[in-house]
N, C-alpha and C positions, 0 to 999 in steps of 0.2 A: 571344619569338616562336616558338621552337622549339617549347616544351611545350603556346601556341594550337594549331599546326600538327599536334602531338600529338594535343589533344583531337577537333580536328575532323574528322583522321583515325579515329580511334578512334568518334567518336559516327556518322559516316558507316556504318562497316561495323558497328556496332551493328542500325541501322534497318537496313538489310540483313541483319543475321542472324536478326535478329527476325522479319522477315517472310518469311523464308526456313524458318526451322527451327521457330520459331515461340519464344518465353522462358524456358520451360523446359530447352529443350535447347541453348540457346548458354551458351557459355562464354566468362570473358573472355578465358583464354589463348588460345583459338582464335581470338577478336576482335583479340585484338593483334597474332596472329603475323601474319593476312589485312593487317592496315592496319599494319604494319611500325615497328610499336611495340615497343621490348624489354619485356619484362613487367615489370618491375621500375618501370619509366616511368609505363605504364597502371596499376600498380595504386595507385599516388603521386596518379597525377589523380583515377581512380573505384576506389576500393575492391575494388566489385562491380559485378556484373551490374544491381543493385538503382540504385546510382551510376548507372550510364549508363540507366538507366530516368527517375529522377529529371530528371537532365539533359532526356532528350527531351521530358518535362512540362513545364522551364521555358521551351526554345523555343516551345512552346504557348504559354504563358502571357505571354511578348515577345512574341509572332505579336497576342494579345488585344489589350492593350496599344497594342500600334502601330495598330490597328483603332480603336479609342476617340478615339485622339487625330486622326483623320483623318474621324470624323462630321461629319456635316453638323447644322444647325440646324435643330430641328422637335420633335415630341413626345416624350414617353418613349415612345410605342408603337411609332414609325417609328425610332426614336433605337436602343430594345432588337432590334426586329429586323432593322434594317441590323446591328448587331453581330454577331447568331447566324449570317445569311444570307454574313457574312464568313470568319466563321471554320469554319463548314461547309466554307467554299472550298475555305481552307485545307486541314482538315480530308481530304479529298477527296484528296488531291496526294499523302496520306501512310497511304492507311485502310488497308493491308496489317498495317504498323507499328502504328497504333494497335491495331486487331485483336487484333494478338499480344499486347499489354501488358493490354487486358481483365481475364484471368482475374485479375492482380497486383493489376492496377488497382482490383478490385472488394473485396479484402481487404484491410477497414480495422483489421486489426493487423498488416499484415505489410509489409515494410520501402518494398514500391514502392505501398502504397494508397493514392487519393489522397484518401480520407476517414481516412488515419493523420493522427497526429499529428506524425510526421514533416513530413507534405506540408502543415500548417500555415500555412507563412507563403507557400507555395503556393496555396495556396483563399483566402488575404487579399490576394492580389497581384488574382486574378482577379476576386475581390470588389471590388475598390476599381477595378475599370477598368467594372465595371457600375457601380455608384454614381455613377463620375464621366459615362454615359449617363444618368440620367437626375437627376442634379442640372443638367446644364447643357443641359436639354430647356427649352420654354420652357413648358409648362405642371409643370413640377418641382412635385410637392406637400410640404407641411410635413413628412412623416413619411418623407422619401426615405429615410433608413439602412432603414427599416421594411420598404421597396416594395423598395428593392435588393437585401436578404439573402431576400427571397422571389424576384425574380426570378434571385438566383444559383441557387438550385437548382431551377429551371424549366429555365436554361441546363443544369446537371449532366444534369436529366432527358433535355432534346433533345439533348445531345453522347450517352448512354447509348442511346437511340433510333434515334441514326445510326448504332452498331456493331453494330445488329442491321437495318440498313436496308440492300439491297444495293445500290440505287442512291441512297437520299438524299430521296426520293419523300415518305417517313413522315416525317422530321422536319423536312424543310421544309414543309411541309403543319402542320404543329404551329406553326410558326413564323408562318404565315399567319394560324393562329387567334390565336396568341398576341396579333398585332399587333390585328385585329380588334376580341379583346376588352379589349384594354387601352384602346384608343380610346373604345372606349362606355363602360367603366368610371371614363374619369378625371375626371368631375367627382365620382365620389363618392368619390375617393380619402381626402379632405381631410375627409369627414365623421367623427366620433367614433366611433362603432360599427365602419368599418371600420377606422379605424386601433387600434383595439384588437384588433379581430380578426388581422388582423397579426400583431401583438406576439405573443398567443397563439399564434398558431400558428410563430413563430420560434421562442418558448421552447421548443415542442417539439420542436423538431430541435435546439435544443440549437446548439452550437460547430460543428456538418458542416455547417451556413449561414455563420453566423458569434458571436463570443462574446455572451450577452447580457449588457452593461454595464452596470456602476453609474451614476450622475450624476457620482461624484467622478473613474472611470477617464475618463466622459467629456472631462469639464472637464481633466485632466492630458493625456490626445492630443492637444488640440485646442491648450493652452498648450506643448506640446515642440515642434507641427509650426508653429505662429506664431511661435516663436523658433525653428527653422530657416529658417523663408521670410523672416526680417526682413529681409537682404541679398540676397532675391533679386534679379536681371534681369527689369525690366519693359521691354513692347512701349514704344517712343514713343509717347507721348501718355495711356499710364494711369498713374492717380493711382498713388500709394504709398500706403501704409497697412497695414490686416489682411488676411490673406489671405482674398480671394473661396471660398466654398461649394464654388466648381466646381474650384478651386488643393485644395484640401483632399480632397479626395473621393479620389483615387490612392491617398492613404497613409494616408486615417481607420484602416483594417480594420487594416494593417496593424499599425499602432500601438497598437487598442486590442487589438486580440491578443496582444501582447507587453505589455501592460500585466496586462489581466487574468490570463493565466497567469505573471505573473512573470518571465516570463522576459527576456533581453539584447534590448536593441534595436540592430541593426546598422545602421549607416550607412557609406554607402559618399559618402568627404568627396572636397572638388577633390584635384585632384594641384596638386601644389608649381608653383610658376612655373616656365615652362622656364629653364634654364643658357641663356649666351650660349656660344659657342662657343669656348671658351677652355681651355687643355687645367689649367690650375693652380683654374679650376671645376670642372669637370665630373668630375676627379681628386681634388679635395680630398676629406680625408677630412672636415672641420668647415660646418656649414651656412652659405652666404652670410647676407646680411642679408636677402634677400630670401625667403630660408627660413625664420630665424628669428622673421621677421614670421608668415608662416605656420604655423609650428608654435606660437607663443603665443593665434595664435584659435583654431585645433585644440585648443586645451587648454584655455582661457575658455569654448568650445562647450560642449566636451564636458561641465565642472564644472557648466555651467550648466545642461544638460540632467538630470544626475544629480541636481540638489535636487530633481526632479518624481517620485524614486523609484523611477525604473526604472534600471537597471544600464544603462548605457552603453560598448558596446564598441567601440575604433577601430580 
């Protein structure tokens, strides 16, 4: 609890120094001395200044998130821009702070960019919270991965627009049109010409959209993320079985991210049963039984995950 208490002291007077002095000129010492952190503390939570940049991205990217899953039901054109028109909100609450992180923001080799490859599973977080608008829109076309990783960087563009907007005027105004035109466009989403033209034009951006996948990485995301939903928690009344399109779509990006470049897939698993309150429990140093249950699916999980070839880390 202490070193939460830590951080959120510490990310607090972050956003305030950011917007104060501007990124360049804060420092974490000076950060931690303001929010009554000993340094030695802070630099154990954020590293750097870089750290507590990063951090403020993923509040962003929770902020997205929680927006996605509070849509309403209707097209991808009302579905994408109820999303933008949210997090502009947001966005708005805090644009001193974003402001300052800009310049960082914009350099995709340097530690706080958010087209680095640092910020990675960053831009797949946010990718997968569009995907999951307009997979679970009701007119959703065949080629949704295709229509999503173009409209993430439509979103990139209008979040980049608002930091040059001084009331917010220009890129809601963009957002208008975007709705518009995605309205008239969507019966021809589905046709072959444009869903090709898509694809091309994803290839061209490359991985700062999102990776472009093989069939086989495909087919391995889609088999790790239906063996971790096989236990999921369903609503009363819905069938079991594979997971739905629109269950899938949060963690495709992520996954095939981590697939494609190789690298670890993190999972953040249940926590252990709670102890009853018993002092020869909660003291022990050996797992109850009801731990040990737990830690042999934690391990069954994870092996089983690992035959799909991606490094699994717990």
């Amino acid at each position: 609890m202490g070193s939460e208490g830590d951080a959120a002291r510490l990310l607090a007077e972050a956003r305030e120094s950011f917007a104060r002095d501007g990124f360049e000129a804060a420092a974490i010492d000076a950060i931690a001395k303001v929010a009554g952190v000993p340094l030695a503390q802070a630099l154990l939570l954020f590293p750097s200044k870089y750290a507590l940049a990063h951090a403020l991205y993923q509040g962003v990217v929770a902020d997205t998130l929680s927006i996605v899953a509070d849509l309403e039901a209707g097209s991808v054109a009302a579905r994408f821009a109820a999303l933008l028109e949210a997090k502009l909100d947001r966005l708005d609450a805090q644009r001193d702070v974003m402001r300052a992180l800009l310049s960082v923001a914009m350099d995709a080799r340097g530690d706080a960019g958010v087209l680095s490859s640092k910020a990675a599973a960053l831009r797949a977080r946010t990718a997968g919270a569009i995907l999951t608008a307009v997979v679970g829109a009701d007119d959703a076309p065949a080629n949704a991965s295709e229509l999503g990783a173009l409209l993430y960087g439509l979103h990139l563009a209008v979040v980049l627009l608002w930091t040059q907007d001084e009331d917010g005027k220009m890129a809601r105004g963009v957002v208008t049109l975007a709705r518009d035109l995605l309205g008239q466009a969507a019966p021809m989403l589905a046709l072959p010409f444009v869903s090709e033209a898509m694809h091309r034009l994803g290839a061209i951006f490359g991985d700062r959209l999102a990776p472009v996948v093989s069939a086989d990485v495909e087919r391995r995301a889609r088999w790790i993320l239906a063996r971790l939903m096989h236990g999921r928690r369903l609503a009363p009344g819905e069938a079991d079985g594979a997971p739905a399109e629109v269950e899938l779509a949060p963690h495709l990006p992520l996954v095939r991210a981590a697939l494609s470049e190789d690298r670890p897939l993190e999972l953040l698993l249940p926590a252990f049963p709670a102890k009853s309150p018993s002092p020869a429990k909660v003291l022990g140093k050996l797992p109850d039984y009801a731990e040990s249950i737990a830690l042999r699916s934690r391990d069954d999980r994870c092996r089983g995950r690992a035959t799909a070839a991606c490094a699994v880390r717990s």
